[in-house]
C-alpha positions in Angstrom: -9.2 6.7 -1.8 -6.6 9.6 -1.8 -6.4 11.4 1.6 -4.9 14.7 1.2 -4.3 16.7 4.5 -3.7 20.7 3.7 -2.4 23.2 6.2 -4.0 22.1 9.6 -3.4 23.8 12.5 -4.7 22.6 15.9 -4.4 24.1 19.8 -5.0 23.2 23.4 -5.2 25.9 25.5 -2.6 28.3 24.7 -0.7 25.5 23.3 0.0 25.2 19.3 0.2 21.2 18.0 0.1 21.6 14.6 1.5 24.3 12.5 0.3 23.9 9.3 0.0 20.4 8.8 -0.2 18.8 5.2 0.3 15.6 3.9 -0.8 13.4 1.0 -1.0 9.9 0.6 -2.2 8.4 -2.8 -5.1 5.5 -3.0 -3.5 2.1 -2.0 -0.3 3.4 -0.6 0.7 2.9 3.0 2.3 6.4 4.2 4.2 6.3 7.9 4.1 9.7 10.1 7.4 9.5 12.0 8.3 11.8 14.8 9.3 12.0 18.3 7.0 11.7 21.2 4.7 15.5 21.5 5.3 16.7 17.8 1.7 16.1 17.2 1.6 12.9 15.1 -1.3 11.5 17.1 -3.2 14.8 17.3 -3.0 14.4 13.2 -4.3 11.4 13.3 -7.2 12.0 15.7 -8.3 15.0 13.2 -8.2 12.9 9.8 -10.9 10.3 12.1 -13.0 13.0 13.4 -12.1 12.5 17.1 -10.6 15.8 17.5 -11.8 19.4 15.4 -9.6 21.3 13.6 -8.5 25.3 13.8 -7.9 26.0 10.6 -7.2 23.8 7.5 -9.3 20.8 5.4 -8.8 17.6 5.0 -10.3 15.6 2.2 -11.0 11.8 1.6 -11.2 11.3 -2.3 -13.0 14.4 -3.6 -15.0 14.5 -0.3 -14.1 16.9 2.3 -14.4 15.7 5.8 -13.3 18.5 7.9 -17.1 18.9 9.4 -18.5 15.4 9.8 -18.9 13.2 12.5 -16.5 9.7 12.7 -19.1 8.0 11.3 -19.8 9.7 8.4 -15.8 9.8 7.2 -15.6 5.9 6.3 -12.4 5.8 8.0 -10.7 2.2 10.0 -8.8 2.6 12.8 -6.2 -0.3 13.9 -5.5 1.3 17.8 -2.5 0.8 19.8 -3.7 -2.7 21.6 -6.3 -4.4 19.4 -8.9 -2.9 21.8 -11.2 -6.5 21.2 -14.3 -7.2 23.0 -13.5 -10.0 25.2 -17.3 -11.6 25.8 -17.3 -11.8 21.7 -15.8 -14.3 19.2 -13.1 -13.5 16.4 -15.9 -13.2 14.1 -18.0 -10.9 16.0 -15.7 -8.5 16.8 -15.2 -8.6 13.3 -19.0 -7.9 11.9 -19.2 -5.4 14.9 -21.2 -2.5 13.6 -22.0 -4.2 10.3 -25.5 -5.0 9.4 -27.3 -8.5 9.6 -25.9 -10.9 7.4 -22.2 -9.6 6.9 -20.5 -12.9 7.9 -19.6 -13.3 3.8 -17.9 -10.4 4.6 -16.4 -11.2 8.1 -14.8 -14.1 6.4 -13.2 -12.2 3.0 -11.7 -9.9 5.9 -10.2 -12.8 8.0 -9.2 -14.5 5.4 -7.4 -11.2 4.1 -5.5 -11.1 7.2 -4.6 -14.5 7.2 -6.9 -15.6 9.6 -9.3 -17.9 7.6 -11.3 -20.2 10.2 -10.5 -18.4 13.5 -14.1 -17.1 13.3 -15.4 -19.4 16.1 -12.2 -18.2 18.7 -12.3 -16.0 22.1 -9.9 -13.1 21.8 -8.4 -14.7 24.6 -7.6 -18.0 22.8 -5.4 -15.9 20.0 -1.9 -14.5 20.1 -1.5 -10.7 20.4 0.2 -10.2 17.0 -3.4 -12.4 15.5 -5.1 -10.0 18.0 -3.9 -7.0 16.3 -5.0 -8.6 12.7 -8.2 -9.2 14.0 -8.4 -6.0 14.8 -7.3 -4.5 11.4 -9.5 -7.4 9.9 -12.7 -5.5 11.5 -10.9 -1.8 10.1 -11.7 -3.0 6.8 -14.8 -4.7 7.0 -16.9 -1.7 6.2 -14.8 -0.7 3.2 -13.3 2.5 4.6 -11.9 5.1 2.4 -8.7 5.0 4.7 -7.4 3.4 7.4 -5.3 4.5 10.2 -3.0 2.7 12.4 -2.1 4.1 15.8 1.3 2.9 16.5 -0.4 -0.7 16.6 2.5 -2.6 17.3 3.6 -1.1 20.4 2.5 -4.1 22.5 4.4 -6.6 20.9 7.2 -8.4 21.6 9.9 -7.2 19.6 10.8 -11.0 17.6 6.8 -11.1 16.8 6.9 -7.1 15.8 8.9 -7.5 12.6 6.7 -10.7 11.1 2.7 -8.7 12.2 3.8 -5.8 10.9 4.8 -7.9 7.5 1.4 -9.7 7.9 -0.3 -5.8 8.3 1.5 -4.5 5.3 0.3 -8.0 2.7 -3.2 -7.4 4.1 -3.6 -4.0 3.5 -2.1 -4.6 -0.1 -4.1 -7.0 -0.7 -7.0 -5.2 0.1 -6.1 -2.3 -1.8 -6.4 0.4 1.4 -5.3 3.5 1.4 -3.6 3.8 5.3 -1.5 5.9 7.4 0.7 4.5 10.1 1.6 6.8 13.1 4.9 5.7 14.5 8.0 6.7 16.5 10.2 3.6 15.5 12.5 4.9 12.3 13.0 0.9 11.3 8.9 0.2 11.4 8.6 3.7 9.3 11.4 2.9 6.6 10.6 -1.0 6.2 6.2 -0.3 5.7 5.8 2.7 4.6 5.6 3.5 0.2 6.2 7.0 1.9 7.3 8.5 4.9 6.5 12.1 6.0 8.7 13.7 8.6 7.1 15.2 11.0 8.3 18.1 14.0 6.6 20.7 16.2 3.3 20.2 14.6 4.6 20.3 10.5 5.8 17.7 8.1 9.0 18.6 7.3 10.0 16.3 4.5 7.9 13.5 2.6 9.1 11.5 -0.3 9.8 7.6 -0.6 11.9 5.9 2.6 14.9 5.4 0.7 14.6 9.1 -0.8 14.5 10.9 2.9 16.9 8.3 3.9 19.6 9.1 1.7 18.3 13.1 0.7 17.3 14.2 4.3 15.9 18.3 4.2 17.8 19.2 7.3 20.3 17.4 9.6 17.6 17.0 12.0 16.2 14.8 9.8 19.4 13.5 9.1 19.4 12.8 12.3 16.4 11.1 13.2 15.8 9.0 10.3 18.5 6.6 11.1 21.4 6.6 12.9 23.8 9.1 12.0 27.4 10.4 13.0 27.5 14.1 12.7 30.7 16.2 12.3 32.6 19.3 12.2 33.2 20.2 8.6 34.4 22.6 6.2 33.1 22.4 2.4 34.1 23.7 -1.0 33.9 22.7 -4.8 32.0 19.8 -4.0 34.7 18.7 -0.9 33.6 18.4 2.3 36.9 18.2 4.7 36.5 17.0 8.1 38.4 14.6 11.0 38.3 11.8 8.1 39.5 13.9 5.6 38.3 14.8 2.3 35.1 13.5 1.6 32.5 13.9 -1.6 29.7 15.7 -1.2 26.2 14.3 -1.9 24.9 17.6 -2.9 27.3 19.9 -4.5 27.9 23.8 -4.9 27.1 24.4 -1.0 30.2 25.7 0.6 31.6 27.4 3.9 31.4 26.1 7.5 29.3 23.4 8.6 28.3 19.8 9.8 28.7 16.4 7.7 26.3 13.8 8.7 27.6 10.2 7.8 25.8 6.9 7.7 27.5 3.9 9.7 27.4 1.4 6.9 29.7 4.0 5.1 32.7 3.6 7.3 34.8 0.7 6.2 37.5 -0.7 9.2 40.9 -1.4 7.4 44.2 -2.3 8.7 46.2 0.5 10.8 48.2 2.5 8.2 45.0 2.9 5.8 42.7 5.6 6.0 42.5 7.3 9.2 44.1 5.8 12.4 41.8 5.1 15.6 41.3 2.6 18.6 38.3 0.1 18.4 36.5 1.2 21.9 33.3 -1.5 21.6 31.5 -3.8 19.7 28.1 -4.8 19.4 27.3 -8.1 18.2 23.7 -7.7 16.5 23.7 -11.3 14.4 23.3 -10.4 11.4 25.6 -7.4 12.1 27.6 -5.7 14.4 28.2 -2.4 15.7 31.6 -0.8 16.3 32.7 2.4 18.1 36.1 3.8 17.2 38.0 6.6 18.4 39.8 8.6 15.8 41.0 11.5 18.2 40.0 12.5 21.4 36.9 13.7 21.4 35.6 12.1 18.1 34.1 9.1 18.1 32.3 7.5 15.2 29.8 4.3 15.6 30.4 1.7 12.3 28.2 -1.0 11.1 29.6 -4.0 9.3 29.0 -7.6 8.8 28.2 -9.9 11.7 31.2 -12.0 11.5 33.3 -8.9 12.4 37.2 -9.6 13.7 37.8 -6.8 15.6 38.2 -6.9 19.7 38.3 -3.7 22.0 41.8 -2.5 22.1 42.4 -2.9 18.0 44.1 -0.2 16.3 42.3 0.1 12.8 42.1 2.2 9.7 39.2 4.2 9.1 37.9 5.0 5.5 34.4 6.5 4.2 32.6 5.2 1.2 30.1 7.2 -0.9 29.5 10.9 -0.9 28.5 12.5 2.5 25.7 14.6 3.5 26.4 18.0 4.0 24.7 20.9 6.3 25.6 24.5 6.0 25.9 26.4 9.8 
């Protein structure tokens, strides 16, 4: 079902979380709210499942609006930080908890959605945490919720096991159609799930749109900012030209001129051999695997942070030449 949040607002004390909340997510997509710790993601979250009331504003599950009913009455899953299982019960009946007599057809079709097909008979305590957290997203979607909401659910996990649940999560939930919305603080997790991301800061969503679109089209630079790494400098821009420390650079979005900022992406700087580009001194490198990370100094003062191929040949102490590709983004003072 389509969930479609419109201007909440929500305080504690004389303390304002939301400021006029909205956000829509279509039926079957996955939508990620990304923000820092305390700009009210959670709160958001807690108001679309009926744990907390809301000051002002609706939110609507299909053509049904919620706003005044009980959890119960919402048909909304929630997938909590830790997986939150009873211990004393099996994978099965943590599963069918809450469902009627005679669910386990539908205990199993949920398993066996989250790829968990004949773990029925196992203790919580006899399963990984990443198959905990399925199990736990596997008994989300055994009532047949209009939505389901995950809470930052992958929190817990080890890094190396994150990536591949959170893969697992995703398939399920696509192959069982659900409409969801994942809270999270981890720009990667948002950008890799999500069909869309919405932005969120001080209580509003400030941008939504596809990942790649708010990746490469941020609003503001604070989006810019914290939706991926980002080297931010002093700029100057006219007819489309935005001059900084690396020279003159193409603007993404043309016909804003004056003072300013340019934000840059580190997979846009290209290291070439000194004499090319703009001069600076290789300061440190990162070696990631599959890719490495290296900070250059082009002046003093200025330091940019470029991502390249894994198999970089570049030591600390190498002078280098320092080119941009693409147009930049740029942000009026």
């Amino acid at each position: 079902m389509r969930l479609t949040v419109t201007d909440v607002t929500k305080a504690f004390g004389g303390t304002q979380v939301l400021r006029g909340a909205s956000l829509t997510v279509e039926e079957g997509d996955l939508a990620a709210v990304l923000g820092p710790s305390g700009c009210g993601k959670t709160t958001l979250l807690r108001i679309v499942a009926g744990f907390e009331s809301l000051d002002s504003g609706s939110v609507a599950i299909g053509e049904r609006e919620v706003s005044g009913l009980p959890p119960e009455r919402r048909k909304v899953g929630i997938v909590p930080q830790e997986a939150a299982l009873f211990p004393h019960l099996s994978v099965a009946r943590n599963v069918g908890f809450g469902l009627p007599r005679g669910s386990s057809e539908r205990v199993e079709e949920c398993l066996e959605l989250v790829g968990l097909a004949g773990f029925g008979d196992r203790m919580p305590h006899q399963i990984s945490g990443g198959q905990q957290q399925r199990v736990a997203l596997a008994r989300a979607l055994a009532p047949h919720p209009g939505v389901v909401l995950l809470d930052e659910p992958f929190n817990a996990l080890d890094r190396s096991l994150r990536v591949s649940v959170r893969d697992e999560v995703r398939a399920a939930l696509k192959r069982a159609g659900a409409t969801a919305v994942l809270v999270t603080h981890d720009q990667e997790e948002a950008l890799s799930m999500a069909d869309t991301v919405a932005v969120m800061r001080e209580g509003r969503i400030v941008q939504e749109g596809t990942p790649a679109s708010v990746y490469a089209a941020p609003r503001d630079l604070g989006v810019a900012t914290f939706v991926g790494e980002a080297v931010v400098l002093a700029a100057t821009a006219d007819h489309g030209v935005a001059s900084c420390v690396l020279g003159d650079l193409p603007q993404r979005a043309n016909g804003v001129a004056g003072k300013g900022r340019v934000a840059l992406r580190p997979e846009q700087f290209v290291l070439r051999e000194p004499g090319e580009g703009v001069g600076g001194l290789v300061e440190r490198v990162e070696f990631f695997g599959h890719d490495a990370a290296i900070t250059v100094a082009l002046e003093p003062g200025t330091m940019i942070r470029a991502r390249t191929r894994g198999d970089v040949p570049h030591r600390p102490g190498d002078r280098v030449g320092v080119t941009v590709e693409g147009p930049v983004l740029f942000f009026p003072e």
